[in-house]
N, C-alpha and C positions, 0 to 999 in steps of 0.2 A: 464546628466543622472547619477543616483548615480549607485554603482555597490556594489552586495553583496559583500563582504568580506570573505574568510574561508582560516584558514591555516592550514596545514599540517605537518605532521614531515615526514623528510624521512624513506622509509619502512624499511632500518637500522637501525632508531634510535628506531621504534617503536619495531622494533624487540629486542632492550637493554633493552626496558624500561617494555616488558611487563615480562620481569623476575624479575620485580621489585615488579610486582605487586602481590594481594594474591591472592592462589590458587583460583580460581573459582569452584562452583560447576559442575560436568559434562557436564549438562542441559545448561548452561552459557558457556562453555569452546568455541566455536568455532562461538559465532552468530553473532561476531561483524564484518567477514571476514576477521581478520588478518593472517590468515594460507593458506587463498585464496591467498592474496597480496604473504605473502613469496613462494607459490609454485608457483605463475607466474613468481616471479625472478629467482627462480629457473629455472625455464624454459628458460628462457631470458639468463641463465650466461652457459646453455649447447649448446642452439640456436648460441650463440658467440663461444664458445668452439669450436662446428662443424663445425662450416662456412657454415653456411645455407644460401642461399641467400637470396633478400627481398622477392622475391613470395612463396619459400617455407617455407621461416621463417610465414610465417602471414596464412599458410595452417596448422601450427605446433599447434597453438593458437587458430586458428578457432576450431579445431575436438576437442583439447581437452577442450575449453570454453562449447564446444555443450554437449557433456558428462554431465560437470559438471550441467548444466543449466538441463540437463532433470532429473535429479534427481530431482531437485527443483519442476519443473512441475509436475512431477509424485509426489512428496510428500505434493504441496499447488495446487491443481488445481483449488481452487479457484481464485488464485487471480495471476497462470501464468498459462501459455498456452504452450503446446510442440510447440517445433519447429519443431522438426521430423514427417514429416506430413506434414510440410509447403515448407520445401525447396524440390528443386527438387530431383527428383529420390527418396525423402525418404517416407518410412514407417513410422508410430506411434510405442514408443517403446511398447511393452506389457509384460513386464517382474510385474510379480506380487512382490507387494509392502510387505512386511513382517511386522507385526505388532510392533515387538523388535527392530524397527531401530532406531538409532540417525539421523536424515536426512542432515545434514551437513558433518560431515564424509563420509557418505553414498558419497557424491558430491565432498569431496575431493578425495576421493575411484578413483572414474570414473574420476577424472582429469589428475592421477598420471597413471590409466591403459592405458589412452591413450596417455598422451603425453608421457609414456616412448616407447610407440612402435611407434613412428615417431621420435624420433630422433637417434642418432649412441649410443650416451654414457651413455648407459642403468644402469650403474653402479653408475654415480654420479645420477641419478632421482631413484634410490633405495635407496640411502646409505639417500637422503633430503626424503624420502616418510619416512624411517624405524623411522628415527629421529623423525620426527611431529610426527607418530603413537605411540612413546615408551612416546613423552610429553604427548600424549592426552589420553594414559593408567592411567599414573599417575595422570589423573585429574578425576579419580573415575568412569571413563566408563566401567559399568559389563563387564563380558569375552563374554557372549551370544548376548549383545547390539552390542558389539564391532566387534565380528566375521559376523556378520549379516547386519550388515553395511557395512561393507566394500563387502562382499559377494555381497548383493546387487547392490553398488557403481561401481563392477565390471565388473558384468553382464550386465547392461547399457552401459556402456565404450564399454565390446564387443560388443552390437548393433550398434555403434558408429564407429566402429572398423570396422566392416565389412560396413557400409556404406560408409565410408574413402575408402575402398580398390575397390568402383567402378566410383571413380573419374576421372580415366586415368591416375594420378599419375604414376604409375608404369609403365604401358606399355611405360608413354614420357621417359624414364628414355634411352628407347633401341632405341629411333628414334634420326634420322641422324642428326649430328652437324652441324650447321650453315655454309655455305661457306659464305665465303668474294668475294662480285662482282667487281668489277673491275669499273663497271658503275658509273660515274661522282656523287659525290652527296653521293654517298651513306656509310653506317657509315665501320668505316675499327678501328680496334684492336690499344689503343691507348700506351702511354708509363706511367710508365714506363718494364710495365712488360707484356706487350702487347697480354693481357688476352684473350679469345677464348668467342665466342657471349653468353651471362645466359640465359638459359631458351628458346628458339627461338619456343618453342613450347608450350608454357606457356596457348594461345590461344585455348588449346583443352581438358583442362584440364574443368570437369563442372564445372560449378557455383553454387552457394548455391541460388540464387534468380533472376539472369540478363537471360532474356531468351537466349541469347548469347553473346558470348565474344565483336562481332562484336556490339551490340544493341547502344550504345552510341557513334557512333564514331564523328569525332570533323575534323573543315578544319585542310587540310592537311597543312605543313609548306609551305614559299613563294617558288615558280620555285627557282631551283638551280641555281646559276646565278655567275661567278666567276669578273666580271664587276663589279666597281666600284659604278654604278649608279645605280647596283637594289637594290631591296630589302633586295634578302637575304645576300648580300655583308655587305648591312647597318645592316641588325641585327646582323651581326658576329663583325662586328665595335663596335657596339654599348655593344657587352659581352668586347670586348679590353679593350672598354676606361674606362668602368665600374672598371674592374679591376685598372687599371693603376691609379686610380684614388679614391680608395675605401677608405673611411676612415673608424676609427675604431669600430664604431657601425655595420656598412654593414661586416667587416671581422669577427667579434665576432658574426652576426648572421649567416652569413656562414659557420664556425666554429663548432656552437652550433647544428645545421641541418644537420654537413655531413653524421651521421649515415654509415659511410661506413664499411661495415663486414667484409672486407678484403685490406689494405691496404699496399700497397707496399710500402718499403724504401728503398733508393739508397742511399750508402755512401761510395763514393771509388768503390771497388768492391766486396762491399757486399751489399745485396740485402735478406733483412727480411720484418716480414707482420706484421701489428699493427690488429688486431680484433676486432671491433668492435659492437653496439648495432644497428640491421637495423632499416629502417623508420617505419615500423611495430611494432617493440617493441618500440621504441620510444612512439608512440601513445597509446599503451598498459598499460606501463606505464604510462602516462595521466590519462588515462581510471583507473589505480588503484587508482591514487593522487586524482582525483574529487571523487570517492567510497567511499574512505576514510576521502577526508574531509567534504562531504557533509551527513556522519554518516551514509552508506549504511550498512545493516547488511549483512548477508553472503547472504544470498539470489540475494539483491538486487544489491552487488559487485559482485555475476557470470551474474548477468543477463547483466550488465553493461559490464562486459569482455567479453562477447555471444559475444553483437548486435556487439560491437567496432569491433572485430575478424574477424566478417562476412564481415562487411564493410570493413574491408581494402583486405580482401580475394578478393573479387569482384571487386574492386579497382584495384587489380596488374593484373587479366585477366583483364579487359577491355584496359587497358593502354601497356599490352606486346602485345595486338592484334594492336594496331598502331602501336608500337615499330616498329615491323616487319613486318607492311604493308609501314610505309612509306620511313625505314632505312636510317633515314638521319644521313648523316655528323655530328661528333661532332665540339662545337666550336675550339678545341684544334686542330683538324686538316686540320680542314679549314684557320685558324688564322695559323698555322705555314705554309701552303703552300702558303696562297696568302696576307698575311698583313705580320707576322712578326715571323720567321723561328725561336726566340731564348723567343717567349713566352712561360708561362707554366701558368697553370690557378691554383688556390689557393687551389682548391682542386682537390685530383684525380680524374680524368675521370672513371665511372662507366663502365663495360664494356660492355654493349649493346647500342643499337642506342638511337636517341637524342630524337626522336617526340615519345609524349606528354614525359614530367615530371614527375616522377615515383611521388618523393615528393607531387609536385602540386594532383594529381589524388587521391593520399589515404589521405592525410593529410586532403584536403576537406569534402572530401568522412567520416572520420575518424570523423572531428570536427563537420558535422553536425546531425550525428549520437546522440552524445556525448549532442550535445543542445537540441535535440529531452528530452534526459531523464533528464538532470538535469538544462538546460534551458543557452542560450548560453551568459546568463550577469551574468558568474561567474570569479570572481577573482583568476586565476592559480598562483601556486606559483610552477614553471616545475623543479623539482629536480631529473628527470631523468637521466640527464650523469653526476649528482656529481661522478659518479664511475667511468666515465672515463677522468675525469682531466680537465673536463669544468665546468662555474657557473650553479646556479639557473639565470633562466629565469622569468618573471614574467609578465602577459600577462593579460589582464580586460575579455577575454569570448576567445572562441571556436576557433570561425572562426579569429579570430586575430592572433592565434596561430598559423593555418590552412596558413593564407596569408602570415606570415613571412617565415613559412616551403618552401613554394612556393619561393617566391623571394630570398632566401638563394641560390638558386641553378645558379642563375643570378649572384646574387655577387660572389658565387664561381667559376664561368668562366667556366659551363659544361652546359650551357643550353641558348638557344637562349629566348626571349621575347616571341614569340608566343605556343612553346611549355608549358610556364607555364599557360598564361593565357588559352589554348584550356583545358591543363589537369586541372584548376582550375574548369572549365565550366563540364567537362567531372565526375570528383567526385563530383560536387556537384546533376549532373544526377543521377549517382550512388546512392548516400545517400538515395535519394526522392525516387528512387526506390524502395528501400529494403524500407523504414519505412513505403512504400502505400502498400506494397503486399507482405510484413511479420507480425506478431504483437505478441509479448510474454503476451497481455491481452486479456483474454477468451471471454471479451464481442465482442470486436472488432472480434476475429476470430470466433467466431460464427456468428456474420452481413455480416460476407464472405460465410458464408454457405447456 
């Protein structure tokens, strides 16, 4: 099978190279999405900054993709569709459209209002909004265009805004922390900094399209079993040997997937945190790299960041609702009580329970999204963690990507066999869902009506 080809620069160098280039006229200044890309990194380097976790990092991304995405609708309804209207609990926005808008602005406007009010450090996402605004002044945008747009850009953000604030978000913020059971099997706080359970309530929060958390759910892991001859004995063996045994392709893609946001080091008696880009932004960035190199113009890079956002949003509620239905054991602590007291697995154990695969569940979820719009026999060229001290990746379509994501989590010694493949099955449920009973094309959501 031949496979298309497209390569990419990364969103650094694009960002060097378009101050190379000449001024554009106004009209021109923002239609190719390159100010899209830079405010998702943006986003992405406050997302790390804070220490968001993966569910709420990808809840951060969703609202403010949505934002952006319904200015588009609201300003080409020909040829998109609101999604406000479509997911659950929302409304159509109805802010009237003003005749003096630049309509891209207008969509950065609403990206920058809402993702500065969900994240902590409101300062660095004013100081990156004032910046792009003071570029795209001097690229001959009227005072009256200017002001009107972003006015605009705004006002949608707040419908955005308040629709965000009836998620349940806030309210889980004040329910009770997870206790640790005692009960055989079940997952317990690992080392080395032996972190307190994420999210244990992530499960109530609504969904943007799953009729509930619960809708997908996937077999449970094998009976707990501390015997040599069952099952789950064998799949805890089977993460050992993997490890002990791993050569350098399997450690390098374990590596390249750990996405961990917050990781702890021990050296002597000190004990500091490496910060990292979660599985979410990981994918996000994907989601910009295919935008980009497949010449999406600003439109069709928000609409691209929309759907992706949504999909992994729905992704980490259906997968924290097993988490914590079936709290199992991780490998790290099973392997040190009953095979071998002095293993450590390669990478840190995330701190909530092990069933399904967080990776497995949204990276699916994520990639078949992604083949939905740009068709999944594309050649990636993944220069997402060139910024944090790992290679470019390089992968022939979606779901490739999707499957390595998954088994990375095996070679890294935190995840038994069944939980990848249940959560591989589990987001690729997800994806079909949202792409059958959402549609950003008007014809399609009108044959719904």
């Amino acid at each position: 099978m031949r496979f298309q080809r497209v390569l990419f620069l990364p969103i650094l160098l694009l960002v060097a190279l378009s101050a190379c280039q000449e001024k554009k006229d106004y009209s021109q200044a923002i239609t190719d999405g390159y100010y899209f890309h830079a405010a998702q990194k943006q986003v992405t380097e406050v997302i790390i900054h804070d220490i968001f976790s993966p569910p709420v990092a990808t809840r951060i991304y969703s609202y403010s993709s949505l934002a952006a995405y319904e200015v588009v609708a609201a300003t080409d309804a020909a040829n998109y569709a609101p999604l406000m209207g479509q997911l659950n609990g929302s409304d159509a926005i109805t802010v009237p459209v003003p005749a003096n808008i630049y309509p891209p602005l207008a969509s950065l406007a609403a990206y920058y209002q809402v993702s500065t009010a969900l994240i902590f450090s409101e300062e660095k996402m004013h100081a990156h909004r004032d910046s792009i605004f003071e570029e795209l002044k001097e690229k001959g945008i009227p005072d009256d265009v200017f002001e009107a747009s972003v006015a605009f850009g705004q006002a949608v953000g707040d419908k955005v805004r308040e629709y965000s604030k009836k998620d349940n978000y806030h309210q889980s913020r004040s329910f009770p922390k997870y206790s640790v059971s005692n009960e055989p099997g079940t997952w317990q706080p690992t080392p080395p900094a032996y972190m307190e359970a994420v999210e244990p309530h992530w499960n109530k929060i609504r969904p943007f399209v799953l009729d509930s958390a619960a809708q997908f759910k996937v077999n449970p892991p094998p009976a707990f079993s501390t015997e040599p001859g069952s099952e789950f004995y064998k799949r805890a063996l089977e993460v050992y040997e993997v490890q002990k045994n791993a050569n350098k392709e399997q450690t390098d893609i374990a590596m390249f997937w750990d996405c961990n946001p917050y990781k702890m080091n021990v050296k002597g008696h000190v004990m500091f945190a490496t910060k990292k880009i979660t599985p979410g932004g990981h994918w996000m960035g994907i989601a910009s790299i295919a935008s980009a190199a497949a010449g999406k113009d600003w439109k069709g890079t928000v609409e691209a960041l929309t759907l992706t956002s949504i999909s992994l949003n729905e992704a980490f509620i259906a997968c924290w609702d097993e988490k914590y239905r079936s709290r199992t054991i991780r490998p790290e602590t099973y392997i040190n009580q009953h095979i071998d007291e002095n293993w450590v697995p390669l990478l840190q154990t995330p701190p909530f329970p092990e069933h399904t695969s967080g990776h497995s569940v949204a990276s699916t979820a994520a990639a078949y999204t992604l083949a939905q719009i740009f068709g999944d026999q594309l050649h990636l060229v993944d220069s997402t963690e060139l910024a944090y001290g790992l290679p470019i990746r390089e992968f022939d379509s979606f779901s490739q990507a999707a499957s390595e994501a998954a088994i990375s989590r095996f070679y890294g010694g935190i995840h038994y066999m069944p939980a990848i493949e249940e959560g591989s099955k589990q987001g690729k449920q997800v994806g079909e869902w949202i792409w059958k009973n959402i549609s950003t094309r008007p014809d399609k959501v009108a044959g719904k009506k």
